[in-house]
C-alpha positions as CSV (number, residue, x, y, z in Angstrom):
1,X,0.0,0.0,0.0
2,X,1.0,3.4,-0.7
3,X,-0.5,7.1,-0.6
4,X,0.5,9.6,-3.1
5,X,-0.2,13.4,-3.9
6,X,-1.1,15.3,-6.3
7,X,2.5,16.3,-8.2
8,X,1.9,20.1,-8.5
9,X,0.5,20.7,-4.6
10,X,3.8,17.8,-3.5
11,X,6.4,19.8,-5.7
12,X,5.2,23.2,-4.2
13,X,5.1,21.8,-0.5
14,X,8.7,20.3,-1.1
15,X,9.8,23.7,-2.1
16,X,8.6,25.3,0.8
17,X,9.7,22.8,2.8
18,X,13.4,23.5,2.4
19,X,12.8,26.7,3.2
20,X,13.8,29.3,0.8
21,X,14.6,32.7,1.0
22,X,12.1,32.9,-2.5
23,X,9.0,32.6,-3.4
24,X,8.9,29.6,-5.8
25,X,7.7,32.3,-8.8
26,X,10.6,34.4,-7.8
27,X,13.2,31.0,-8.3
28,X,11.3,30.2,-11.7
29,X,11.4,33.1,-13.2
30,X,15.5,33.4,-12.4
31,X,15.5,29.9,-14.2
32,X,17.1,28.5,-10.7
33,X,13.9,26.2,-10.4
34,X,13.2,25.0,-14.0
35,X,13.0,21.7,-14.3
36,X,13.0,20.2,-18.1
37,X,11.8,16.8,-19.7
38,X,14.6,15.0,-20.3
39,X,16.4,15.9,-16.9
40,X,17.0,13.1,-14.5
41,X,15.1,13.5,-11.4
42,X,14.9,11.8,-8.0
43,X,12.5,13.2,-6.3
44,X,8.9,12.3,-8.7
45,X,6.4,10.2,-7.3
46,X,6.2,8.1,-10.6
47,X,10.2,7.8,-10.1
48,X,9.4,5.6,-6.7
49,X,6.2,3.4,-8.5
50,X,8.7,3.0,-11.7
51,X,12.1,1.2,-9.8
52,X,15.8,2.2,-10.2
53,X,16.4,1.8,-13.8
54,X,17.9,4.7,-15.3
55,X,15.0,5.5,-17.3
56,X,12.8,5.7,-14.1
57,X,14.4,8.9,-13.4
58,X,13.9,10.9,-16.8
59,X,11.5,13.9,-16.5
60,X,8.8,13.2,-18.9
61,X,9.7,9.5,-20.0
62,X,6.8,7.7,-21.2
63,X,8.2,4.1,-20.6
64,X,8.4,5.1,-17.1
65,X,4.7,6.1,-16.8
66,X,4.2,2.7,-18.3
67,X,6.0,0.8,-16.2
68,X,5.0,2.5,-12.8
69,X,1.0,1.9,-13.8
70,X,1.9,-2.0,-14.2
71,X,3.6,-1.5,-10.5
72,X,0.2,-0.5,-9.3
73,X,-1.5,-2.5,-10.9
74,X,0.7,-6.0,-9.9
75,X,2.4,-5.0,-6.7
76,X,0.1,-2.3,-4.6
77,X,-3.6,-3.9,-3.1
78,X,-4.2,0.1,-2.5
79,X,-2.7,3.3,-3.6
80,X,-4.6,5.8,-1.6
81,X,-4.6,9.9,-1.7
82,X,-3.6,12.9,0.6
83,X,-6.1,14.9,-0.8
84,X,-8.8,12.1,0.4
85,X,-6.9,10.8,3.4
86,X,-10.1,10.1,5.6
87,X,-11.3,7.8,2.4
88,X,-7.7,6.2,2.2
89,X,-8.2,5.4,5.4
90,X,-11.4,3.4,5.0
91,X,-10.3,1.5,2.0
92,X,-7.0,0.2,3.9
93,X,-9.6,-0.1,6.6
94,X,-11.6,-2.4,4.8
95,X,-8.8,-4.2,2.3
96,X,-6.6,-5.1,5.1
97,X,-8.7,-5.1,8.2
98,X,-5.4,-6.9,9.8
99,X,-3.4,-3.9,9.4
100,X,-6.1,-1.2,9.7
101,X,-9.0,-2.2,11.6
102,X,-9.2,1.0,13.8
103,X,-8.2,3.3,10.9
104,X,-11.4,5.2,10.5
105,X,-11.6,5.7,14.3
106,X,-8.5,7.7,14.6
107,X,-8.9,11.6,14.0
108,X,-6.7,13.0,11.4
109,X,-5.6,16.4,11.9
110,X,-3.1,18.2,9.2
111,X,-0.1,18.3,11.7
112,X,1.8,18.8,9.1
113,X,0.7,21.3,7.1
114,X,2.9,24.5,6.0
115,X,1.1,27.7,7.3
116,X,3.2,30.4,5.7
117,X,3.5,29.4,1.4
118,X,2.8,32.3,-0.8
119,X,0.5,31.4,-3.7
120,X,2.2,30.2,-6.9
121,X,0.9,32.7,-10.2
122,X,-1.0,30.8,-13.1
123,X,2.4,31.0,-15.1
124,X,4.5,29.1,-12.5
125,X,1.4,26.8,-12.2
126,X,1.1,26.2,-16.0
127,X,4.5,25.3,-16.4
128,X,4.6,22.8,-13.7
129,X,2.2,21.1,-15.1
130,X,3.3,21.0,-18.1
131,X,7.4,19.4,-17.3
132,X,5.0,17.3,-15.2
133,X,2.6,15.4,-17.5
134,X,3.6,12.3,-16.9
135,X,3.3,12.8,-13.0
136,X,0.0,14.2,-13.8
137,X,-1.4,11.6,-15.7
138,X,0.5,8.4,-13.2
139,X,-1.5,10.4,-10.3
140,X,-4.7,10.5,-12.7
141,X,-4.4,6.9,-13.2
142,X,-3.8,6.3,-9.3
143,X,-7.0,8.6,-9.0
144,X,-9.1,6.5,-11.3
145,X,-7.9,3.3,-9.7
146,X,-8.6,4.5,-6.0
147,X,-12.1,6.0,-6.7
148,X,-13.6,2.7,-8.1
149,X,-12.0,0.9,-5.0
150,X,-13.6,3.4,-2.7
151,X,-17.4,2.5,-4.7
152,X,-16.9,-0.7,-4.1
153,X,-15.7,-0.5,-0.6
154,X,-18.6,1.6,-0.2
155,X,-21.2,-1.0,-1.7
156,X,-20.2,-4.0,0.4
157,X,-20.4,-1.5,3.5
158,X,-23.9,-0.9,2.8
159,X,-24.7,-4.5,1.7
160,X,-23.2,-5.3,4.8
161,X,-24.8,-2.7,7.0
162,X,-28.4,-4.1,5.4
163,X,-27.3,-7.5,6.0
164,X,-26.9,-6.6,9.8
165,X,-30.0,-5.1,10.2
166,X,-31.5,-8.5,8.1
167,X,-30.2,-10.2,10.4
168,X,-31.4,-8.3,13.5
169,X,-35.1,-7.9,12.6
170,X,-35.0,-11.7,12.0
171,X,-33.6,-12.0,16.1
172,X,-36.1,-9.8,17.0
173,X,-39.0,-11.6,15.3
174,X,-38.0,-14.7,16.7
């Protein structure tokens, strides 16, 4: 299991993170901060689904993408999401009850949340995205994945919820 973020809001909190004396427009704009497909990288999400070939670690390398879906989709029971912790949390809650029976029980706060980050303009936003495609799109296909896990974790909760109460009115009948 795994939980990932999406790769714009991760890159931005990573920046702030390390504390710079710049806003992050301030670095991009100086070119300090561009990042370029073809670049090697360590620090993408995709990077750590894809393995330590080379390859993994090229900005914007399509075999990569490729390879880090199969990941998912052969080694990983759930790939959950920051941005929907509490539903992460019931889907590991449900998928491996071992592991996470109390999950849903515990009250998540954002402890670690930066409380100072300027906001990043449109321009700085824009070209994120775009050296990050194929971070966008591996998150997009983690979001796809985790949101038909979450239906269906949600269906055999309520199939077993009326199956309780089934069950119930028959004891009380009898």
């Amino acid at each position: 299991m795994n939980v990932v973020r999406h790769p714009v809001s991760r890159y931005i909190s990573h920046y702030y993170y390390k504390r710079p004396t710049e806003t992050l427009d301030e670095c991009y704009a100086s070119g300090r901060c561009k990042v370029r497909k073809g670049e090697i990288s360590k620090d993408l999400q995709l990077t750590y689904f894809c393995g330590h070939d080379t390859f993994c670690r090229i900005i914007g390398n399509r075999k990569a993408l490729q390879v880090a879906k199969q990941v998912v989709e052969t080694a990983y029971v759930v790939v959950g999401l920051m941005e929907h912790y509490t539903d992460t949390l019931l889907v590991l809650q449900h998928v491996l009850p071992g592991f996470f029976s109390m999950a849903t029980s515990i009250k998540y706060t954002n402890w670690n949340v930066q409380k100072k980050k300027p906001v990043t303009s449109n321009a700085t936003l824009a070209a994120l995205e775009f050296w990050m495609n194929e971070e966008i799109e591996f998150y997009q296909f983690v979001q796809q994945r985790f949101f038909i896990q979450l239906e269906r974790v949600r269906e055999e909760r309520e199939r077993l919820r009326k199956q309780q109460y089934q069950e119930q009115e028959q004891d009380i009948a009898v």
